[in-house]
N, C-alpha and C positions, 0 to 999 in steps of 0.2 A: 356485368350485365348491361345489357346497350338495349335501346331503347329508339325503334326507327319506324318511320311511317309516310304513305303515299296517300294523299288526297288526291279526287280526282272529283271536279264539277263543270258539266257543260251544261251552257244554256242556250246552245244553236242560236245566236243571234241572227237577225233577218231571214231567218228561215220559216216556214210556214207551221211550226212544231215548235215554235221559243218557249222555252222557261224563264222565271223569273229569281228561283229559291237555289239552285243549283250552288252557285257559284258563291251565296252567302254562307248555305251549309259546310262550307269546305272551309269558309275563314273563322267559324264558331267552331269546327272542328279542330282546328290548331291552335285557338285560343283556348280547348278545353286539354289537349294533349298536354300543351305547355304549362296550364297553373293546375292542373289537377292531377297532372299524371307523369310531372316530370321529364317531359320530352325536353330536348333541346331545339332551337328553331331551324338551326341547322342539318337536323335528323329528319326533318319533315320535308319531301319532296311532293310540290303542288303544280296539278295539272290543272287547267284550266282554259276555255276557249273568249274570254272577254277581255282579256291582256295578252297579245301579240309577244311581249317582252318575258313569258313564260311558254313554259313546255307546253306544246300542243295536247290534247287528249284526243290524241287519233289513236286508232286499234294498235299500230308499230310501238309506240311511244308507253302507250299503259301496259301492253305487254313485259315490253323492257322494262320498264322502273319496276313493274313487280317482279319479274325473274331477278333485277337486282337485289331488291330486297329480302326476295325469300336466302338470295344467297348467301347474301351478309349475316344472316341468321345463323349464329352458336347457339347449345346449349343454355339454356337461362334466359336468352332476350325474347324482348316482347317486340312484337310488330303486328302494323297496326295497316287495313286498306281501307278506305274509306270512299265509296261511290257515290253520288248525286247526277242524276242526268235520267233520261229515257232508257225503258225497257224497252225489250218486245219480243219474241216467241217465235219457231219458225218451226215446221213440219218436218218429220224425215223425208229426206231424200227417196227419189225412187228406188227400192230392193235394200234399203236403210233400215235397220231395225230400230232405231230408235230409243228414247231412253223409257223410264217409269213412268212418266207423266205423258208420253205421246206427243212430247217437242222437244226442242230446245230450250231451253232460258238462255238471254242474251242481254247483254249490257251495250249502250249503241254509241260507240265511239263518233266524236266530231267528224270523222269523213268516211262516218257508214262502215267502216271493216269491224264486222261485229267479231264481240268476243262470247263464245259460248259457253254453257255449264261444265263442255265435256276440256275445254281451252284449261278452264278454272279448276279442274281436278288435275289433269296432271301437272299443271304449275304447284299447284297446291301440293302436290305429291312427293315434292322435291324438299320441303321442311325441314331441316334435321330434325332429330331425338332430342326433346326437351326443348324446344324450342315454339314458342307459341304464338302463333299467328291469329289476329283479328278482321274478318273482314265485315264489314258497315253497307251496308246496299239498299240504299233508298231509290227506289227507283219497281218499276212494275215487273209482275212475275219475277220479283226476287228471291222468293222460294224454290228453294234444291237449287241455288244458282251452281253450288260448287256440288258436282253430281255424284252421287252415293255417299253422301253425308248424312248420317242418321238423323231424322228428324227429330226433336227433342220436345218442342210445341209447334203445335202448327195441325191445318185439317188437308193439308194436300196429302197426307199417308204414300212416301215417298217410297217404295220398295227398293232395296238394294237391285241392281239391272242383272245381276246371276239368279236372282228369285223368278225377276221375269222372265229370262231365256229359259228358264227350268219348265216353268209355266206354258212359254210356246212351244218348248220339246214336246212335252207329253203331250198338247196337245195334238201336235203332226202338225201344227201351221195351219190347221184347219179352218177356213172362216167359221161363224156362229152362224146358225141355223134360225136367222131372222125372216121373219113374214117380210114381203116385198115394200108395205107398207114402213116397216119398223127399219127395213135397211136403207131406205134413201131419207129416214130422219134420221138415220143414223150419218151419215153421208153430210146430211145438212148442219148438224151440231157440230160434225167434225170441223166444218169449215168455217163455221161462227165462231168458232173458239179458236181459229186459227186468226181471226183478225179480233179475238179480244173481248169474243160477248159468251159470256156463260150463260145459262138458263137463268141464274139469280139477274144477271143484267138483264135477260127480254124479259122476265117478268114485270120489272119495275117501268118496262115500256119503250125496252128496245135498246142496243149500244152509243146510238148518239150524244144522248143527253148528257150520260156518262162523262165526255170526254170533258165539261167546264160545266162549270155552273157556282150558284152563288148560296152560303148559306150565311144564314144568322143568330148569335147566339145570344141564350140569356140575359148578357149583359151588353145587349143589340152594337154588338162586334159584327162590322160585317164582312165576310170575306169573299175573295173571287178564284174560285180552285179551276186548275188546269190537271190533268191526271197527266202521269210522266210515261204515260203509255204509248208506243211508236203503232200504229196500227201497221200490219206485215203492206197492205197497197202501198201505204205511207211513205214506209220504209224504203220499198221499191221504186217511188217516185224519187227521191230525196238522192237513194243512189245511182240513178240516170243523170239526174242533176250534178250532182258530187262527180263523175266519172263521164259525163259523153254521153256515154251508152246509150241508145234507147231501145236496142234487141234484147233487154235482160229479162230471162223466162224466170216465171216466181217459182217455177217446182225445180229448177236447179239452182237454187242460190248460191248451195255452198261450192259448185263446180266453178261459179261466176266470180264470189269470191276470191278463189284462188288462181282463176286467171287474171283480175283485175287489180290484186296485192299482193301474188305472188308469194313467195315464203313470209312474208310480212303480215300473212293471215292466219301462222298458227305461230304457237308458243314457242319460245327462244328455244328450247331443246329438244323440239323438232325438227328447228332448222339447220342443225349442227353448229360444230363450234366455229365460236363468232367472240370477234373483239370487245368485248362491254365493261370496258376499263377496270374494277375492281372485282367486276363480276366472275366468279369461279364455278363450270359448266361440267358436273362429273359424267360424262358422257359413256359412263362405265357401267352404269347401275341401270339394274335390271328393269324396264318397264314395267311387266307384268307384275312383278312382286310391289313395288312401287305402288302400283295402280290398286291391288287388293288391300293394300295398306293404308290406303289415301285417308278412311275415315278417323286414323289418327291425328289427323295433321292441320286440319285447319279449323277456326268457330265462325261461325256465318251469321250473323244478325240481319234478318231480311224484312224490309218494310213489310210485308204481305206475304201471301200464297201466291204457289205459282199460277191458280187463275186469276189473282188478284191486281187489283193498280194502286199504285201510291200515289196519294197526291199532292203537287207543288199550289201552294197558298200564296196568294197577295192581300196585303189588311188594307183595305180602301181606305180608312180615316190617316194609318201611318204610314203607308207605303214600304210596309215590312214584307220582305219574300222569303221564305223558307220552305222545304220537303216536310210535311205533315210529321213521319217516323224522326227525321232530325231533329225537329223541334223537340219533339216529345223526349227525345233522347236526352238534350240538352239539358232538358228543364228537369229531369227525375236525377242526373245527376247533380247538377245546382243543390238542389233539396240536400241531397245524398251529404254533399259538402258540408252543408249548411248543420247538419246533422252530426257531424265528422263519424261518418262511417261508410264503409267500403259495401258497397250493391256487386250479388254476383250475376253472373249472365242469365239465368235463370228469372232472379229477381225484374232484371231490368227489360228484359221481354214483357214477365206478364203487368210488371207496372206501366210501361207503354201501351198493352193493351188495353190496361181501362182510364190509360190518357187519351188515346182516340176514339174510343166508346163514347168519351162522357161526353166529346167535344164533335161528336156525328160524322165521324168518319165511320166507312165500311171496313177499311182495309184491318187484317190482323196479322201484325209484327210472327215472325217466327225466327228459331233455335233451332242450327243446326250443327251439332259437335258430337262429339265421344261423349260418351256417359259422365268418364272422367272431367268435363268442362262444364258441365250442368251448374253445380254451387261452387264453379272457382269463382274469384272476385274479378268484375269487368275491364279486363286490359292489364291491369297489375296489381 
């Protein structure tokens, strides 16, 4: 039984979009694989954008360490991915049908080459039998990251995307029969939620505020939160900057994408086979079958909802930084230890959710796995 794991923490340093907690989360994550769970330090491969003398976390690099590690995966081993850094969320494509939730989820690699929900399903897909993989994703709209994964908790009610093609069959593709009035709010929500403001964010007074602000608690703890949310302009600005460019249209991203990283923009085993040293590419096996199988294969622990943001914390008195969902993570396992008893996935969701309940976060952690991984114990 082997036992391997890929951290990954970016903090965009000098970028207009820094974090502060990314990059701590990923060293409290290895220090908890190692004395609680057995890892070796050598089994743990760490991305990181704050140390030059480590692997970069650009979209190329986290791709491959994960298609490595799904590979290395036998029967009986546990593997573990663990994200900190920026989310963000992008629209279909023009004549794109899109998935359940009417985006993308995406994880925002140090030089913009996003990795998307659908990226994360067929990597995910590749898992052998018996073989169990972990993925950790602090970071925004990290709900349904890995796509068509049954939701287990969670209020985004992700539909498997053959319910929904079933859904647009019957109905002939026909738009809804909205008053002119209810269609251009219709139109106007769509695009607020494409840069990140749900209804629940305008009510409280708009998407702004949202992005930082300061809270205080009972025991006049005071902190300064940053949400780990890339807004889609953001993003767009950020990859003119990263790449040249300044002709990049927001409604073809992912055409842009793929002229700008070239096969380096999708998953190792779409690019064909390729040298990746130990890594073994069964370039045999049926996509389709694969692809309807996927919800075997991987457990998703996601800071939030896919309309939700996580968010990175600084303590002004100690100058501690951490991802809200990590800390929480840390600190219910701790207990767990303290306790000497094994927390299952299950468990460790909804006791995280009323660790950031209690502590005035909005965001709420979700479960997304097979039935079967509901009351397994977290990680091993």
């Amino acid at each position: 039984m082997a036992k391997k794991a890929v951290l990954i923490g970016i903090n965009y340093p000098g970028t207009a979009v820094e974090l502060r907690g990314c990059v701590n989360d990923v060293r409290r994550m290895q220090k908890c694989l190692i004395e609680l769970y057995g890892f070796a330090n050598k089994d743990i491969i760490i991305l990181i954008d704050t140390d030059k003398s480590c692997i970069q976390p650009t979209g190329k690099n986290i791709r491959d360490e994960l298609t490595r590690l799904i590979a290395s995966g036998q029967s009986g081993d546990f593997l573990v991915f663990h994200y900190s850094g920026h989310g963000t969320r992008i629209p279909p494509g023009i004549g794109e049908l899109g998935d359940s939730t009417g985006f993308d989820e995406c994880i925002t690699p140090c030089d913009m080459n996003l990795i998307k929900d659908h990226d994360f399903r067929e990597m995910v897909s590749h898992v052998k039998e018996g073989c169990q993989l972990t993925i950790i994703s602090d970071s925004c709209h990290s709900g349904g990251l890995i796509e068509e994964v049954k939701e287990q908790i969670g209020e985004s009610h992700v539909k498997p995307i053959n319910e929904v093609k079933e859904q647009i069959e019957e109905s002939h593709v026909k738009p809804p029969k909205l008053g002119i009035a209810s269609y251009l709010l219709s139109i106007v929500t769509n695009l607020l939620a494409t840069c990140g403001i749900s209804k629940s964010h305008r009510d409280r007074g708009g998407g702004q505020e949202s992005f930082s602000g300061e809270i205080e608690l009972e025991s006049h703890e005071t902190f300064d939160m940053k949400t780990r949310y890339l807004p889609f302009d953001s993003y767009v600005s950020l990859l003119k900057q990263q790449t040249g460019q300044t002709n990049i249209q927001s409604g073809k991203i992912r055409q842009t994408l793929l002229k700008l990283f070239g096969e380096d923009s999708r998953p190792i085993h779409q690019r064909g086979l390729r040298d990746l040293g130990n890594c073994e590419v069964n370039a045999g096996d049926s996509g389709s079958s694969r692809l309807n199988a996927v919800a075997d294969n991987g457990i998703l622990l996601s800071g939030c909802q896919t309309d939700q943001r996580s968010e990175d914390v600084y303590v002004t008195r100690t100058g501690k930084a951490y991802g809200a969902f990590s800390d929480a993570i840390q600190t219910i396992l701790s207990s767990a230890r303290d306790e000497k008893k094994k927390i299952t996935n299950k468990e460790l969701v909804m006791k995280a959710r009323v660790f950031l309940k209690q502590r005035r976060f909005s965001q709420r952690p979700g479960l997304y796995c097979h039935d079967r991984y509901v009351n397994k114990p977290f990680i091993c």
